[in-house]
C-alpha positions as CSV (number, residue, x, y, z in Angstrom):
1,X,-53.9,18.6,173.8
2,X,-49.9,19.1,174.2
3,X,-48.4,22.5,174.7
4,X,-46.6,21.3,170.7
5,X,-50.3,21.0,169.9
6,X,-51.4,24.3,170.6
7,X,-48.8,25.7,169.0
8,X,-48.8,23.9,165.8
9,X,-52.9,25.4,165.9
10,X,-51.4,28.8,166.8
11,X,-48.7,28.8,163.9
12,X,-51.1,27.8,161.2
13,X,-53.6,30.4,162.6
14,X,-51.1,33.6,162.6
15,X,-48.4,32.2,160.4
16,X,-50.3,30.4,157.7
17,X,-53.9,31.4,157.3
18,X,-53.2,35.4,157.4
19,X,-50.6,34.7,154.3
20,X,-53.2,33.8,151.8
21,X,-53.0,29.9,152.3
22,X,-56.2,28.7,152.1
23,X,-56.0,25.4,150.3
24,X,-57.3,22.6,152.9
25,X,-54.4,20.1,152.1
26,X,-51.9,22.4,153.2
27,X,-53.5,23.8,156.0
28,X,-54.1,20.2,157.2
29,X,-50.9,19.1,156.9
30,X,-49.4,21.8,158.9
31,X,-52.1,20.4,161.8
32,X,-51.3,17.3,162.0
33,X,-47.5,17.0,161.0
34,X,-45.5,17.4,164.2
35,X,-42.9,20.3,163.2
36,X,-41.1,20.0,166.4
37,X,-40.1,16.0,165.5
38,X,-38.3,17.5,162.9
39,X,-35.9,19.6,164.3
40,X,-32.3,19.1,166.8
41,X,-33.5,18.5,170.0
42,X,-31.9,21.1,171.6
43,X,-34.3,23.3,169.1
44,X,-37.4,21.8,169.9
45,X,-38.8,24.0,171.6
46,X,-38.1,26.8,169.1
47,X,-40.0,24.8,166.0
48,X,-43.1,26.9,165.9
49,X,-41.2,30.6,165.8
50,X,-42.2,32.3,162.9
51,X,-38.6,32.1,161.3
52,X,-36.4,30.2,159.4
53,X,-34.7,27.8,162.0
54,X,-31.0,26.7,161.8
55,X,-30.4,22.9,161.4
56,X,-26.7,22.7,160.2
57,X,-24.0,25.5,158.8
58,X,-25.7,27.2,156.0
59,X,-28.8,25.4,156.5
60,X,-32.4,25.8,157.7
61,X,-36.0,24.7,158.5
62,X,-38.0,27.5,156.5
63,X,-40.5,29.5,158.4
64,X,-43.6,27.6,158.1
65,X,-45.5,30.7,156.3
66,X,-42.4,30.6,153.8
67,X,-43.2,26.6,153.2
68,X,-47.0,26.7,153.2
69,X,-47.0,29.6,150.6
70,X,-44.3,28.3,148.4
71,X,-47.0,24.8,148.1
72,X,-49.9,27.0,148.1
73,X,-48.2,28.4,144.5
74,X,-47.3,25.0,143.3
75,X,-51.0,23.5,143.8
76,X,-49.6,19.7,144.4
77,X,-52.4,17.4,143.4
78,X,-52.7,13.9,145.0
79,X,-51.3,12.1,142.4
80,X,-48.3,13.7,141.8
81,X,-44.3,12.3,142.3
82,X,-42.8,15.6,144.2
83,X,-38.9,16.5,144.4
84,X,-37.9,18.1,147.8
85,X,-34.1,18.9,147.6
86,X,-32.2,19.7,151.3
87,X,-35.1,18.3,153.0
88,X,-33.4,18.6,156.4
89,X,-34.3,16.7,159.0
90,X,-37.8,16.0,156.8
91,X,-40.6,18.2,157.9
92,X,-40.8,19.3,154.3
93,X,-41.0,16.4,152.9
94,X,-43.8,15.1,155.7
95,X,-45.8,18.0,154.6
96,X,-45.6,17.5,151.0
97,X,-45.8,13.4,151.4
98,X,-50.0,14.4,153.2
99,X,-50.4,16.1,149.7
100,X,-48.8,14.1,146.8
101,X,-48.9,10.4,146.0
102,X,-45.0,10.3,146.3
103,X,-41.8,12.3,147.3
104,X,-38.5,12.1,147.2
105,X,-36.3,13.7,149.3
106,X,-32.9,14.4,148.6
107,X,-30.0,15.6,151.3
108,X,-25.9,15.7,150.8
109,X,-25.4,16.3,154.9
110,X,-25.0,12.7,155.9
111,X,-26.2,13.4,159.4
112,X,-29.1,15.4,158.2
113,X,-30.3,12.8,155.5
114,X,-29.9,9.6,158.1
115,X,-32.3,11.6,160.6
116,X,-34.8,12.6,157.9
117,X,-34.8,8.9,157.3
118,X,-34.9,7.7,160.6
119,X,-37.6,10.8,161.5
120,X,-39.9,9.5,158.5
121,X,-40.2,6.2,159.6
122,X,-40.7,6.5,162.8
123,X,-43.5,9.0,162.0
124,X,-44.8,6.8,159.5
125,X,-44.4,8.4,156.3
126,X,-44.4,5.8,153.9
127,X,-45.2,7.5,151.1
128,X,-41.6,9.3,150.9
129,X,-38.1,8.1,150.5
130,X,-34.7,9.8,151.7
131,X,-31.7,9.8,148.6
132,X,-28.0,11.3,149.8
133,X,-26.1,12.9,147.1
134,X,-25.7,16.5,145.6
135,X,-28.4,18.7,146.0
136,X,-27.8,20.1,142.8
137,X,-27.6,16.6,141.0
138,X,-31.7,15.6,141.7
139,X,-32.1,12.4,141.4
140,X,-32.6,11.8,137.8
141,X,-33.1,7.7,138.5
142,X,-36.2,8.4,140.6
143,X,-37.4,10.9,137.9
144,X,-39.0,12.8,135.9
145,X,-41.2,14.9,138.9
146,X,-44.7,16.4,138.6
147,X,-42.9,19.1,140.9
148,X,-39.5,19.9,142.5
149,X,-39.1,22.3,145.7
150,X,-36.2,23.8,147.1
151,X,-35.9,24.2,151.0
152,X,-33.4,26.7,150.5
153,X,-32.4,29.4,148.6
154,X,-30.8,29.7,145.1
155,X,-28.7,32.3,142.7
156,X,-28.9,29.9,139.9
157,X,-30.5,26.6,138.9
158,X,-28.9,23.9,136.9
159,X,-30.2,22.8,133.7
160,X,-29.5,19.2,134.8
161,X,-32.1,19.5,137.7
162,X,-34.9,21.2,135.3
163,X,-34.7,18.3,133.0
164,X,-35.8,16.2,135.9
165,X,-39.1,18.3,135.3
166,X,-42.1,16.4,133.5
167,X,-43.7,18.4,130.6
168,X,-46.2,20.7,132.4
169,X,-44.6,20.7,135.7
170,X,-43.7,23.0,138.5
171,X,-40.5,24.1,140.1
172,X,-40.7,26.5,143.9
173,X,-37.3,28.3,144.7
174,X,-36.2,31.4,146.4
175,X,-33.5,33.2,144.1
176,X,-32.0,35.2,146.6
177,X,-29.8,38.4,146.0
178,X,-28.1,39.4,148.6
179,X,-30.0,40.0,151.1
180,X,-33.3,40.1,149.5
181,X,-35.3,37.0,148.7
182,X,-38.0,35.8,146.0
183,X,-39.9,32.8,145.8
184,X,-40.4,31.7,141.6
185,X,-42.6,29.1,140.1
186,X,-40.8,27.3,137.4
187,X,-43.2,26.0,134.1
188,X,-42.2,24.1,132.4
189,X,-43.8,24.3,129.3
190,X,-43.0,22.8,125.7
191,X,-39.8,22.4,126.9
192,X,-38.8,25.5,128.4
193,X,-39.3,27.1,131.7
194,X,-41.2,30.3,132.3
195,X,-41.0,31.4,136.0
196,X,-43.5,33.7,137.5
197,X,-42.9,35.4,141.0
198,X,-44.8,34.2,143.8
199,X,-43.9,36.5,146.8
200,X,-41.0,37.3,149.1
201,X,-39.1,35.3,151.1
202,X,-35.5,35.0,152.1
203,X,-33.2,31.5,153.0
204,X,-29.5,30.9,152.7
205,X,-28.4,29.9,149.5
206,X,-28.6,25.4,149.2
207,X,-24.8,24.2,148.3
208,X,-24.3,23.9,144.4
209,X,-26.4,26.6,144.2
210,X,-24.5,29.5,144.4
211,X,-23.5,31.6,141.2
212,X,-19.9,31.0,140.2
213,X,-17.6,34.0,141.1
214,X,-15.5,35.0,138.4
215,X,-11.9,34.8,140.1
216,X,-10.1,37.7,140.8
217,X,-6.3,38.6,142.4
């Protein structure tokens, strides 16, 4: 067993577990998914802290109790077509590809989104392809999704991205203010979205995400 190993067992035993995740897929996933394939290299041996993890200005990996709780509340079932927007270097989208039938990934950082892609299929995730363009934007062509996730935080989402949402599906984000962070589930139901809080969390707001200040001299 690698040292990486033991410490993937180790997160998902004091990260995961002790946070209320108990459906098998998830904890699974977190096993066998190699977190610290996902990361810079430089960082790889800081993968399995219990944090978020910085990847690229503004951007992070989210703490693995953050990720596995945020699925936990969206109950993916195997035949569903997820959304993961700012998928990083991919370890989200790993994780959710184990669980779903499909995802798609989506990343504006060019560097980030050719690793994710280069990550993926080296670590054979064929279930899940990599898009570049606008977080914000989706990726309408590939939709409508079951379920969308956010690996970031949020002040506002755009209409444009809800409507990517099938009737009856699920949206996770972190609508952070200020400081303070808390994870939603988006409905969307008969059209419209009901959001229920999930629990609290904190990441750094994803680009396109931010409210617009009103401009002042």
């Amino acid at each position: 067993m690698s040292d990486f190993s033991t410490r993937r067992v180790m997160m998902v035993d004091t990260q995961v577990r002790p946070s209320d995740v108990t459906k098998f897929p998830i904890i699974e996933a977190m096993l066998a998914v190699p977190r610290e394939v996902y990361v810079p290299a430089a960082k790889r041996e800081a993968a399995y802290i219990g944090e978020n993890l910085d990847l690229a200005p503004g951007r992070v990996m989210l703490e693995a109790r953050t990720l596995a709780k945020m699925l936990d509340a969206l109950d993916i079932q195997p035949s569903e077509t997820v959304l993961d927007l700012g998928c990083g270097y991919g370890y989200s989208t790993a994780v959710i590809a184990s669980i779903a039938h499909a995802v798609v990934a989506v990343e504006e950082d060019a560097t980030l989104a050719g690793e994710a892609q280069r990550i993926l299929a080296a670590e054979g995730v064929d279930s899940a392809v990599v898009a570049m363009g606008p977080l914000a934007a989706g990726q309408a062509i590939a939709g409508p999704f079951d379920v969308i996730t956010l690996q970031g935080g949020v002040e506002v989402v755009p209409e444009a991205l809800l409507a990517q949402l099938k009737e009856g599906g699920r949206i996770g984000a972190i609508f952070m203010d200020g400081a303070l962070g808390t994870a939603m589930v988006g409905y969307r139901i008969d059209g419209k979205m009901t959001w229920r809080f999930a629990f609290n969390a904190t990441a750094p707001v994803l680009p396109g995400f931010a409210k617009l200040r009103a401009f002042a001299l």
